[in-house]
N, C-alpha and C positions, 0 to 999 in steps of 0.2 A: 563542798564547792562554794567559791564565794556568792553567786547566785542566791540560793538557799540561805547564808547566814547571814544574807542584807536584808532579806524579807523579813517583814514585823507584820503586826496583823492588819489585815483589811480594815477601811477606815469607815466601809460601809457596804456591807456585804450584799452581791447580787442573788437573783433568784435562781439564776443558774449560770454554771461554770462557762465562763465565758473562751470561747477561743482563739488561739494567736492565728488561724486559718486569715481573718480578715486581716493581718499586720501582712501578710504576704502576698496576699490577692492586690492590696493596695500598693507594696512594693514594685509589681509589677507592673500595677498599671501605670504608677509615677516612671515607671523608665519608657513605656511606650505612649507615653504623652510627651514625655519632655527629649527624646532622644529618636525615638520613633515618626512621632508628629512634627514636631516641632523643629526637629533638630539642630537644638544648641549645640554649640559646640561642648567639646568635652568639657573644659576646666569650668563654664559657665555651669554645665547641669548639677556640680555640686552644689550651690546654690539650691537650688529648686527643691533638692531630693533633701536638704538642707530645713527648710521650710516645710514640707510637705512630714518629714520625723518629726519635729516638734509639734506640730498642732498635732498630730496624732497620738503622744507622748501626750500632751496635758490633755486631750480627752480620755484616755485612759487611766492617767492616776488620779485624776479628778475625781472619778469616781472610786475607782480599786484603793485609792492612797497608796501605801507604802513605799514611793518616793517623791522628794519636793518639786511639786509645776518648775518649768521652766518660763522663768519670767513672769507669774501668773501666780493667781492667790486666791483663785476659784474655785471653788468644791462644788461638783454634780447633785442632782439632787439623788436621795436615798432611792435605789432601785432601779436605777437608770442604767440599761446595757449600755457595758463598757465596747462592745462589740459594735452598736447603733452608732455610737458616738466616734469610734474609731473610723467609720467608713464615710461619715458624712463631715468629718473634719480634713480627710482626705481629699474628698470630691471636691466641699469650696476653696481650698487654698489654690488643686489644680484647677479649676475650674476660673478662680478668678485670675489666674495669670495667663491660663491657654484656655481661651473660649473657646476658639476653631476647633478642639478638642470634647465639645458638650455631647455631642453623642455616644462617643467612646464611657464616658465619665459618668451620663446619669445610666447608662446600660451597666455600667460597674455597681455604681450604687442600688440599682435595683436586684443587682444578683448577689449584694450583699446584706442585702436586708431581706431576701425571700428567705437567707436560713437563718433568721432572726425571728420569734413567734412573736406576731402581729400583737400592740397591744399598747398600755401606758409604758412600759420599761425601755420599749423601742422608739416610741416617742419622745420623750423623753431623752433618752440616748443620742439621737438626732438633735435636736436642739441644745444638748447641752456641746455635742463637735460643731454645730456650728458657730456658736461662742470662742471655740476653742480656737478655731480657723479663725474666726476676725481679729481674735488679740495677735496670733502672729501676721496677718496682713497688717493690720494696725502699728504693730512694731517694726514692719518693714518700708513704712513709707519713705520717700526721700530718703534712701538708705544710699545713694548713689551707682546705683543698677543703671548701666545704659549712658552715664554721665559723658558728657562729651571731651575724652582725654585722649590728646592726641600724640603719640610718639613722632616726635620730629629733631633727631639729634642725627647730625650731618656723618654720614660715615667717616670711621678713622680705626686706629689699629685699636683692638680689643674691642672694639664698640661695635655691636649688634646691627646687622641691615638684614632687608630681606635675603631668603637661603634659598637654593632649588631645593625641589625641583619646580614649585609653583610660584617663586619671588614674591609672595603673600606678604602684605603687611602686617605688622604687630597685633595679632589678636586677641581681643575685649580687651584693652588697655585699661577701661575705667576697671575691668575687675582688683585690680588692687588698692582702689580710694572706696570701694565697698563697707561702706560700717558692717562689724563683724557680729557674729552670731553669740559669743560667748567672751570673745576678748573685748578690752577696752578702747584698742585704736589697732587699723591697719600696722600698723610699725608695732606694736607690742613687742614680737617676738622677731624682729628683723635681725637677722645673719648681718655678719661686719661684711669686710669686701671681700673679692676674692682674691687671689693671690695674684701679683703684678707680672706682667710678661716678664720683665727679665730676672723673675725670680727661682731659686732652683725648681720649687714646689711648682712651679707652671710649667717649666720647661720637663721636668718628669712624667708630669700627665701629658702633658700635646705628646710627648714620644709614646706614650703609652697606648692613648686613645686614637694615633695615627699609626699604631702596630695591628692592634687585635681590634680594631672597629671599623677597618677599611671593607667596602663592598666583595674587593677582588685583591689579591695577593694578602689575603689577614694571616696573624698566627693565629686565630680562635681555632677550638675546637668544635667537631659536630656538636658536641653539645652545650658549650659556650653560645655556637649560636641558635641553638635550639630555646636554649635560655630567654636570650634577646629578642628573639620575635615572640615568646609567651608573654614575655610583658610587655609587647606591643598593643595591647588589645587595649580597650575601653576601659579603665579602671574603676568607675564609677559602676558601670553594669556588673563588673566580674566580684564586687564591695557587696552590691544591693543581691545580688545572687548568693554570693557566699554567705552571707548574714541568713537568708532564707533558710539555706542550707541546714545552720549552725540550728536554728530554731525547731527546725524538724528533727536534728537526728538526737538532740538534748533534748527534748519536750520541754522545751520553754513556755510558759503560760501568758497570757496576754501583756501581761504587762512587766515583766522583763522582756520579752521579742520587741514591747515597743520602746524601751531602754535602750536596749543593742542597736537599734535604729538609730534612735535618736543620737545617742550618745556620738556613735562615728559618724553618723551625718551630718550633724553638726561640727565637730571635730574637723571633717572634711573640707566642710564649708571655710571655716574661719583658715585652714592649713591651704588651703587654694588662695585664699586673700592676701593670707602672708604670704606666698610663694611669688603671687604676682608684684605685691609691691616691691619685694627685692626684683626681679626681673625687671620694673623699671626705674626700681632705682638706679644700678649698675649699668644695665644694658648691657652684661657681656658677648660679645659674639659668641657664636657657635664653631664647635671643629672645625667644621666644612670652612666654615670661612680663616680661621685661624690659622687652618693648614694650607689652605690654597694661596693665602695670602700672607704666610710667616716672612718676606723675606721683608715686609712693613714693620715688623713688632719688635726691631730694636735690639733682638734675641740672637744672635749670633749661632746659639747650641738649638736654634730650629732652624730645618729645611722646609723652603715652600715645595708643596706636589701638586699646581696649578690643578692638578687632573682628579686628585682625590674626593674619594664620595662614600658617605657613612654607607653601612650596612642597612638601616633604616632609613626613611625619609625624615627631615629634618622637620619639625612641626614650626609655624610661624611667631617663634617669641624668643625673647634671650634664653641666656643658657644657665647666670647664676640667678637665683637655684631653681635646682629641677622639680620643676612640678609634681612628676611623680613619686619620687619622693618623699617628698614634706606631705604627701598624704597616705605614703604607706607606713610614713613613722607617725604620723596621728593614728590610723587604726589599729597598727602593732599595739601603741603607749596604752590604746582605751581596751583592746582584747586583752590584756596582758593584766589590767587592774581589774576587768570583771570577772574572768576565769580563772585565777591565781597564777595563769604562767603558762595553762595547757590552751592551749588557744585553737588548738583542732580548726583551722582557718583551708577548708577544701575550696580551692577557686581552677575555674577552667578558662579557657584561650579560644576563641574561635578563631585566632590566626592558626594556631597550630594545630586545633581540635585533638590537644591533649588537657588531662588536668593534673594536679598535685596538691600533697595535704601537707600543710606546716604544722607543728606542735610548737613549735618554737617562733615568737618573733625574731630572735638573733636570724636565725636560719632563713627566713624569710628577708628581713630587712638585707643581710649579706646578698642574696642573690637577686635580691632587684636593683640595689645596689651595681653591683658587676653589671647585670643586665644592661643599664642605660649607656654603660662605659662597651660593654661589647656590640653595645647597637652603631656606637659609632656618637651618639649624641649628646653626651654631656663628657667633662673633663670630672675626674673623679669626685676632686671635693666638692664639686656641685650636689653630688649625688650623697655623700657622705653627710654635709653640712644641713641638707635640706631635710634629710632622714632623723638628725637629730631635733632640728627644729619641729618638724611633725610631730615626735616624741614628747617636747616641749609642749606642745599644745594638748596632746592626747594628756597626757596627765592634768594639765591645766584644767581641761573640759570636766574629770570628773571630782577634780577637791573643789570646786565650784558648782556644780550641778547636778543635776540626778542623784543626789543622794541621799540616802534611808532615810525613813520618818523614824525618828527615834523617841 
């Protein structure tokens, strides 16, 4: 397993085996501070959980070695728990971005350090994550988080305006002038445009996605829409879950579980960046508007259906490309180079309160794929284009980072 044949020897061995327990205890606490408490919106909390993988990642091989810091050229001192270090590089990164959250956070850290034996290595340990945590706060300043960008393009055909069911404007706009995690500019990996209304490739998809993604009268089947509302849910929760998953049923050791973190959470991060900047670069409308309002688009081979409405709710942002997407094909690209291809990826739904195991990214990326087109909310290449871009970045993320100390 690739796992196992990246591994070289510890760079500085602890006193005792340290466990990836605290890589998931922190997992969760980063979702119920930053989704829980907090409640950023979705595409925002990749960021966060973004931040919160990497400082956790360079406290970890800081000391363990056997793969290169991220951004960072810091080595822990000899005998330092990598385990101390992982929980208090956790705590100040969350801690310095959600205060309101400090009780939640030092009660996590105190219950991560009571199965840690009291002493100089947990000392230690502690000090050396919170080094960890400042160099990633440090490298996040004026990153353009929160930047004041404002979507202001006058409605017209193809061009994106607010959608029901809540008329919401363009949500975190600035997310796509965000400097990235691992790439070198928002636009790195920017997708061309989409395909023009009166071209066949568009007038294919609107018949399509206004066949099997209407609320009422669709072709979908039960299970087509069974499909579509499983990948309705939070993707970032059903990511930071799955990953937990992956780490207990493989016994991953501390510092590959905080690899698999990092790697896709970051991945994530920068695959939301790009996503958002083509979304305002383009501004494509949405189906719902598309269709309701085909008889504006110049398209003669579209029918307006003044009255149609996706299967799904429309979420507040254009449609080229699909958000979820370009972050399912980062995680696919990054699970796919660190398990050789078996990617045993088990993720569950609390809309549908089912769940399912992929071995396969094909298999996976096809049906969330389909999914956003059977939900009713993106026009295929959205979903296709975004998917490979993800891809793009997922590979990107690891011939650039995390990799073996040789």
């Amino acid at each position: 397993m690739p796992w196992a044949a990246s591994a070289a020897a510890p760079q500085q061995p602890t006193a005792r085996t340290a466990s990836p327990q605290v890589i998931l205890d922190w997992s969760e606490t980063a979702v119920a501070t930053v989704h829980t408490d907090a409640k950023r919106p979705v595409p925002e909390q990749l960021l966060w959980y973004g931040f919160v993988s990497a400082a956790v990642y360079n406290a970890v091989v800081g000391i363990e070695g056997r793969y290169t810091p991220y951004k960072w050229h810091e080595r822990g001192p000899r005998g330092a728990s990598s385990e101390a270090a992982a929980a208090a590089a956790a705590h100040r990164v969350l801690l310095t971005y959600f205060p309101a959250s400090q009780a939640r956070l030092d009660a996590a850290l105190t219950a991560s350090l009571a199965k840690i034996p009291d002493g100089r290595a947990e000392d230690k340990g502690v000090a050396f994550g919170e080094r960890a945590a400042a160099r990633i706060v440090q490298l996040r300043e004026n990153d353009g988080r929160g930047a004041p960008v404002t979507y202001d393009r006058p409605p017209a055909p193809g061009v994106w305006r607010p959608t029901l069911p809540a008329n919401a404007p363009f949500a975190v706009p600035w997310l796509g002038q965000v400097r990235p995690m691992l790439l070198d500019s928002p636009d790195q990996f920017l997708p061309g445009a989409p395909p023009t209304l009166t071209s066949k490739a568009y007038t294919r998809e609107f018949a399509e996605v206004k066949a099997v993604g209407a609320r009422t009268g669709s072709t979908r089947t039960a299970q087509q829409t069974e499909t579509a509302r499983f990948f309705s849910d939070a993707l970032p929760l059903q990511v930071q879950a799955a990953n937990r998953g992956y780490v207990q049923r493989h016994g991953l050791g501390i510092v590959d579980a905080a690899r698999l973190f990092a790697a896709t959470g970051t991945a994530m991060a920068d695959a939301t960046i790009t996503g958002w900047n083509a979304k305002f670069t383009y501004a494509q409308w949405r189906p719902i508007t598309a269709i309701q309002l085909a008889d504006t688009d110049g398209n003669p081979a579209t029918a307006a259906d003044p009255s149609w409405l996706p299967l799904l709710d429309t979420p507040p942002y254009p449609d080229w490309v699909s958000g979820h997407n370009v972050n399912d094909g980062a995680v696919m690209s990054v699970l796919n180079r660190l398990t050789g291809g078996d990617i045993d990826f088990r993720i569950s739904s609390a809309v549908t309160g089912t769940s399912r195991t992929y071995t396969s990214a094909a298999d996976y990326n096809r049906d969330v794929i389909d999914a956003r087109v059977w939900g009713g909310l993106h026009f295929r290449s959205s979903d296709v284009v975004a998917n490979r871009t993800g891809g793009r970045i997922g590979s990107y993320a690891l011939a650039h980072y995390f990799k073996p100390i040789k």
